[in-house]
C-alpha positions in Angstrom: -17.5 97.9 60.6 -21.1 97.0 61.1 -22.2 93.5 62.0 -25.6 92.0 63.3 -27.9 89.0 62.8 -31.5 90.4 60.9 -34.3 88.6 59.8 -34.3 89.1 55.5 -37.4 88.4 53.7 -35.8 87.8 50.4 -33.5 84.7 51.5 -36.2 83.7 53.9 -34.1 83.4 57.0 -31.9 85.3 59.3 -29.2 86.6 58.0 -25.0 88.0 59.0 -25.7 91.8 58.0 -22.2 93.4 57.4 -21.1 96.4 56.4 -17.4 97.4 56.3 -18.4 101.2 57.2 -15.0 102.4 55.6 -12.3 101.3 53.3 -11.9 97.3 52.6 -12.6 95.5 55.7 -13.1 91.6 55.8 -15.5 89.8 58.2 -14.2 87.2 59.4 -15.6 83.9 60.7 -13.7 81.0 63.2 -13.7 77.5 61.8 -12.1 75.8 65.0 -11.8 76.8 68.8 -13.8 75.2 71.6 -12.4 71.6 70.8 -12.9 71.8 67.2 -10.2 70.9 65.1 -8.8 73.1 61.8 -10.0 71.9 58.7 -7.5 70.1 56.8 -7.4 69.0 53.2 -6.6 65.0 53.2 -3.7 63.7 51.6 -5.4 61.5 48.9 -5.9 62.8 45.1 -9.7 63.9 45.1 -10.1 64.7 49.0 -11.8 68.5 49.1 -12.9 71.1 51.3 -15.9 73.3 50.3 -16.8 76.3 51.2 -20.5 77.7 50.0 -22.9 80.5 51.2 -26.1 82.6 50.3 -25.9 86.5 50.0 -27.2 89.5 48.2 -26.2 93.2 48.4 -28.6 95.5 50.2 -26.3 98.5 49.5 -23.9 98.9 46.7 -23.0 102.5 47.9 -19.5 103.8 47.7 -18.4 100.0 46.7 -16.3 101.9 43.5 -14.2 103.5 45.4 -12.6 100.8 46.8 -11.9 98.4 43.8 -15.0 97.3 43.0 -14.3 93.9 44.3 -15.8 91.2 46.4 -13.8 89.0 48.0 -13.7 85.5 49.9 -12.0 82.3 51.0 -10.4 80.0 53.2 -7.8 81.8 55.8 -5.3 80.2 58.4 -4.9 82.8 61.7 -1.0 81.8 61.8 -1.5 81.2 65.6 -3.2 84.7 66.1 -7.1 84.1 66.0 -9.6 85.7 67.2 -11.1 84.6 70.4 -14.7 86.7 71.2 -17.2 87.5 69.2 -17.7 90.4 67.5 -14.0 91.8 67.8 -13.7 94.3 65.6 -9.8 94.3 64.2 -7.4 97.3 62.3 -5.6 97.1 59.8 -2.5 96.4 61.7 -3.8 93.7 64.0 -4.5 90.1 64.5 -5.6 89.3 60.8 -2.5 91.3 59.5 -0.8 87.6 59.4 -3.4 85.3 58.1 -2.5 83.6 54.9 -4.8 81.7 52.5 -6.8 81.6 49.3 -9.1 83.5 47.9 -11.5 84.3 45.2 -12.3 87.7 43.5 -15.5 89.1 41.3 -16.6 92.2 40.2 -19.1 94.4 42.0 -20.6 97.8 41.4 -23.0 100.5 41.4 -21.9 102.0 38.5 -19.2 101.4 35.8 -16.8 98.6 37.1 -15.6 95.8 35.6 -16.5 92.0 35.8 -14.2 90.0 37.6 -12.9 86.5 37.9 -9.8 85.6 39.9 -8.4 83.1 42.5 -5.6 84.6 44.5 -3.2 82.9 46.9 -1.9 85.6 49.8 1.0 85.0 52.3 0.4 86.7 55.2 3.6 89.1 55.6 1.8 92.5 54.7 -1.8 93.5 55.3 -4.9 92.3 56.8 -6.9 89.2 55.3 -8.0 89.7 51.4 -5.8 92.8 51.3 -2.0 94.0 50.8 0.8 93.7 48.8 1.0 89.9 49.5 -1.4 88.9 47.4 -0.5 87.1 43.8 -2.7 85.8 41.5 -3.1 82.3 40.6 -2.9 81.5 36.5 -6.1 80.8 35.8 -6.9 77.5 33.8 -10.9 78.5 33.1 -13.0 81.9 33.7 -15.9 83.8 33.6 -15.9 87.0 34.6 -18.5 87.9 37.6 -20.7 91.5 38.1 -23.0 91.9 41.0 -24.8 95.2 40.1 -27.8 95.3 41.9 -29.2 94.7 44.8 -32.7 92.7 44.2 -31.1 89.2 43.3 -29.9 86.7 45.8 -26.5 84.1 44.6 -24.7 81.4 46.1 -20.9 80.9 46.3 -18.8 78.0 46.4 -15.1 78.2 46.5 -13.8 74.7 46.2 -10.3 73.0 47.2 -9.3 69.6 45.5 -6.2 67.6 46.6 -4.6 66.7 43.2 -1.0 64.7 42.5 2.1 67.4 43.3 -0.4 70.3 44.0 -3.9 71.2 45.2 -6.8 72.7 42.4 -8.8 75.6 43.4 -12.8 76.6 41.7 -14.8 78.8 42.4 -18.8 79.3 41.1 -20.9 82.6 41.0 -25.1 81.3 40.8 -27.7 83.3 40.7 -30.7 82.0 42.8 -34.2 82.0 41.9 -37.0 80.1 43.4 -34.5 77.3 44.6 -32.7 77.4 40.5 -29.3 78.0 40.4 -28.1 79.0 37.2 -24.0 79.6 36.9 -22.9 83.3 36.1 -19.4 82.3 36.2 -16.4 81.3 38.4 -12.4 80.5 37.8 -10.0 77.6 37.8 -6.7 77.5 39.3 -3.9 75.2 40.7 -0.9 75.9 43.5 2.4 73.6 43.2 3.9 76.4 45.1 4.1 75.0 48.7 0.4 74.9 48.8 -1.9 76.1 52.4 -3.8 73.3 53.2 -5.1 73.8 57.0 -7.4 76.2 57.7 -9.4 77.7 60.6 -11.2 80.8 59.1 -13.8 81.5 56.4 -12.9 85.4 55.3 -15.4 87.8 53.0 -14.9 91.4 52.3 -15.5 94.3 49.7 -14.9 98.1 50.3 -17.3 100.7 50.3 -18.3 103.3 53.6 -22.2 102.2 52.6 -22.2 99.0 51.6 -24.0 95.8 53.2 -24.2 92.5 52.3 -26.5 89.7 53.8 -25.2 86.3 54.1 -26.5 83.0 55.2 -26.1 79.2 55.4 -22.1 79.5 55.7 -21.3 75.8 55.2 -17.6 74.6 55.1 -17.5 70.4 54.3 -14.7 67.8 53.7 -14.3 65.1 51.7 -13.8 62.3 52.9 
């Protein structure tokens, strides 16, 4: 994979450049370490943990052959994170046990399909956002998502809420213009299945041997 830190005239600010360079690698980012605590959803109906970002694809090449997906969410390492900067995992390695949720949406260069889905993944087969351990979650609300360009920015936010006997998953899709957001879309879920509710990673990926997303202001709250 590819990974630096650029300067990007169209968000306005520098900006994570990835690209996974071959098949469907997932950047991965470390939420605790250093001191810092795991995030943990509270126990009380209504606590939540947010993650949002910024991004825009500069490259959309090759993206079909590998599902014509992007995906992202909130991880836990199961006691095997990563530790320097920069590491650069296979498929077999430390993110091969990392469970979590995560959110899926259509993206393409040509001819693929819009996409809507929150997923729930275990950890016993694959890396993070990929393998057979990966079910999706019955979705309550969507509205499909398709990225098929590479001149508009968006924002994500992928949204956690404690509710009675289980916890309540969004996610939103905006496109942003001029400091507007206007909603493309986004899904509704819930877990009552023993539901994940530490976490200590923030995980994107798509597929694609050409194709780069920038990302910026990566911001993972709590409430309370």
């Amino acid at each position: 994979s590819s990974r630096s830190v650029t300067y990007d005239s169209t968000l306005v600010s520098n900006v994570l450049s990835y690209s996974p360079n071959w098949g469907n690698r997932a950047v991965v980012g470390v939420l605790s370490g250093g001191g810092i605590s795991p995030v943990t959803l509270g126990s009380n109906p209504g606590d939540q943990i947010t993650l949002s970002f910024d991004f825009r694809f500069t490259s959309l090449t090759n993206i079909d052959g590998y599902g014509s997906n992007m995906r992202f969410g909130l991880y836990n390492s199961n006691g095997t994170q990563f530790i320097a900067d920069d590491t650069t995992y296979p498929a077999n390695a430390v993110a091969n046990n990392d469970f979590g949720y995560l959110a899926r949406i259509g993206v393409t260069s040509s001819g693929g399909s819009a996409q809507a889905t929150l997923q729930k993944e275990t950890g016993s087969n694959g890396s993070a956002t990929l393998g057979t351990d990966i079910t999706s979650l019955t979705s309550t609300s969507s509205t499909p998502v398709l990225i098929n360009n590479t001149t508009k920015t968006y924002a994500a936010e992928f949204i956690m809420t404690r509710a009675s006997g289980s916890v309540d998953l969004d996610f939103l899709i905006f496109e942003t213009t001029g400091g507007i957001y206007t909603l493309v879309g986004g899904a509704s879920a819930s877990d009552a299945t023993n539901p994940y509710v530490t976490f200590d990673e923030v995980v994107v990926g798509f597929g694609g041997n050409q194709a780069r997303i920038y990302m910026d202001n990566v911001l993972v709250q709590t409430v309370p």
